[in-house]
C-alpha positions in Angstrom: 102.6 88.0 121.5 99.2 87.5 122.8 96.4 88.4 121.2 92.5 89.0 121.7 89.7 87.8 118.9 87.2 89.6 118.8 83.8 89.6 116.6 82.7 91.7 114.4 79.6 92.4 112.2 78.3 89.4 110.0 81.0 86.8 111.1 84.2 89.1 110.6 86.8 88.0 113.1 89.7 90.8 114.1 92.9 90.1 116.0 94.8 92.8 118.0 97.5 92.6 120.6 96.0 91.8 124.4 96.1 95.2 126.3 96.6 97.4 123.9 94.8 100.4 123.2 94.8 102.6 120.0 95.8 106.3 120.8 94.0 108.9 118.8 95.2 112.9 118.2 92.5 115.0 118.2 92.9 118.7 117.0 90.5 120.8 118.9 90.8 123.6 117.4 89.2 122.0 114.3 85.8 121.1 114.6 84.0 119.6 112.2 81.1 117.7 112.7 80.6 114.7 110.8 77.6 111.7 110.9 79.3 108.2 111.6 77.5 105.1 109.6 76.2 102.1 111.8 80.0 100.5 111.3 81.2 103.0 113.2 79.5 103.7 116.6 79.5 99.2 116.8 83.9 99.4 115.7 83.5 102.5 118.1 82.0 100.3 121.0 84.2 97.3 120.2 87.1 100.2 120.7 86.1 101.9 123.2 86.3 104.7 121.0 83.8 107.2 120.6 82.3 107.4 116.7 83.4 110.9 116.2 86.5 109.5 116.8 86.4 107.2 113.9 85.1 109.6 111.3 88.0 112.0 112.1 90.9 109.2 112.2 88.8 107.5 109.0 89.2 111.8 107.2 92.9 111.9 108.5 93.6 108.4 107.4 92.3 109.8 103.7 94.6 113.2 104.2 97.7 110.9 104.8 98.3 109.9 101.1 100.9 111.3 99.2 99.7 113.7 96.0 100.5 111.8 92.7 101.8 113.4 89.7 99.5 115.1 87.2 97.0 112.3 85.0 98.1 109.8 87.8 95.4 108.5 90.2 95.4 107.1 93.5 93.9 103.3 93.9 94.4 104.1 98.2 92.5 101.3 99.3 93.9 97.6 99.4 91.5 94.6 99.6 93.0 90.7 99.4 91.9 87.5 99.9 94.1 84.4 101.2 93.5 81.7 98.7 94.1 78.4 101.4 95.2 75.1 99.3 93.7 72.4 101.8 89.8 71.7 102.3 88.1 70.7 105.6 90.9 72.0 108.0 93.6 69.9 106.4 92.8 68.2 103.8 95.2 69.2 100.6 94.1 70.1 97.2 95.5 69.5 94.1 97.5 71.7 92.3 95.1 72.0 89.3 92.2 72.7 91.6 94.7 75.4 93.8 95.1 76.9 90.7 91.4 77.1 90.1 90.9 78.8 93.1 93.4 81.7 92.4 91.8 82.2 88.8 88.4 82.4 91.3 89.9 85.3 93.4 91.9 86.9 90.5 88.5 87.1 88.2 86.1 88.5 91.2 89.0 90.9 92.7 88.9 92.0 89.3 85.4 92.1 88.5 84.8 94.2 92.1 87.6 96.6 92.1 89.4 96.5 89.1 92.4 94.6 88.9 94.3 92.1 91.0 98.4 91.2 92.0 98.8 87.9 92.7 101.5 86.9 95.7 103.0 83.2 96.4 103.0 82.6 100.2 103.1 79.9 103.0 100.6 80.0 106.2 100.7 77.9 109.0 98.2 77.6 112.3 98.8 75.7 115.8 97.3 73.2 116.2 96.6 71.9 119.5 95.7 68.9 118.7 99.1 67.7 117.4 100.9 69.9 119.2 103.0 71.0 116.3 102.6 74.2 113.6 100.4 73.0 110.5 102.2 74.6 107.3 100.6 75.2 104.2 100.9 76.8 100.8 98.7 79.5 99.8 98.5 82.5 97.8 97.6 86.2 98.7 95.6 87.3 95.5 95.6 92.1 96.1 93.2 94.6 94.4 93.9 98.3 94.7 90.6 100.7 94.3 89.3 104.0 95.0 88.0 104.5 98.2 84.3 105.3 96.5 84.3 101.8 94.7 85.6 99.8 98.0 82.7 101.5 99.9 80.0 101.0 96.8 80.7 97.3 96.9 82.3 96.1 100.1 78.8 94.3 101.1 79.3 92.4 97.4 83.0 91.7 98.6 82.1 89.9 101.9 79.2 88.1 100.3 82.0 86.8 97.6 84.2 85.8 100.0 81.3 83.8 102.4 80.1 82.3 99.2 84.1 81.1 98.6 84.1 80.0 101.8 81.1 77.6 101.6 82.9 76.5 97.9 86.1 75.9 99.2 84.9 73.9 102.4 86.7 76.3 104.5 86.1 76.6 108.5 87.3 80.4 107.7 89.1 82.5 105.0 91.6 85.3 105.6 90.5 88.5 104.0 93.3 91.9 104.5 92.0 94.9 104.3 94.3 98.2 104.4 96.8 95.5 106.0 94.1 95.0 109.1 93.6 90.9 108.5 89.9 89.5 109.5 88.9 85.7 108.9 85.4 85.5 107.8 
């Protein structure tokens, strides 16, 4: 599959298929008029999407969750970060200091939303250099929060993770956000 980088805001990259374009229902018969935020008319250019549009799919997104039982409560948003296990592109890092890093991410997941899940995984890049898929271990460290508490401190969660970045000698770091992945 092919797929188009693009930029956004404060050195977020996002990655979406080559010539696709996102399809949006609109109900006309409701009509609510709602103020979009600076993020959303510059996703809405990068889109092609008017703003409106995105405050309506952004409420309907928010409708779409399921009602939980009585004294449960919903945690609807899902923020992770991609703890990499090399330094300076390819470089490989012990396991005492990889293990370090995850107690990094675990501790400033938790302090920002809450909580954290932590996931073994394996990630790999092409490298055209050698011509050959660069594996590498990793871990995928989750928080869960309310969609108040992502939005109160999402600016503290993408200074963390620059801050990591410059740590961890990284060129970029993988961030997932509601399963949308961005490097920053």
């Amino acid at each position: 599959m092919i797929c188009e980088m693009m930029k956004l805001p404060k050195g977020i990259i996002w990655f979406r298929p080559a010539n696709t374009s996102i399809k949006v229902k609109v109900n006309k018969r409701k009509r609510k008029t709602s103020r979009s935020t600076k993020d959303d008319r510059q996703m809405g250019k990068i889109l092609n999407i008017k703003p409106s549009e995105i405050v309506k799919i952004r409420s309907k997104l928010g409708k779409d969750v399921k009602s939980v039982p009585k004294g449960a409560f919903k945690l609807p948003i899902q923020t992770a970060v991609i703890v990499p296990s090399t330094y300076d592109v390819n470089k490989v890092i012990s396991a005492a200091e990889f293990k370090r890093r995850i107690i990094t991410a675990r501790n400033g997941l938790s302090r920002l939303f809450g909580g954290y899940t932590r996931v073994k995984a394996e990630g790999g890049y092409y490298s055209s250099d050698k011509k050959q898929v660069i594996r590498e271990r990793s871990a995928i460290v989750i928080s869960y929060s309310e969609r108040d508490n992502f939005m109160r401190r999402r600016a503290q969660f993408y200074a963390w993770v620059r801050k990591l970045k410059r740590i961890w000698k990284q060129e970029s770091i993988g961030i997932i956000i509601e399963n949308d992945m961005s490097y920053i």
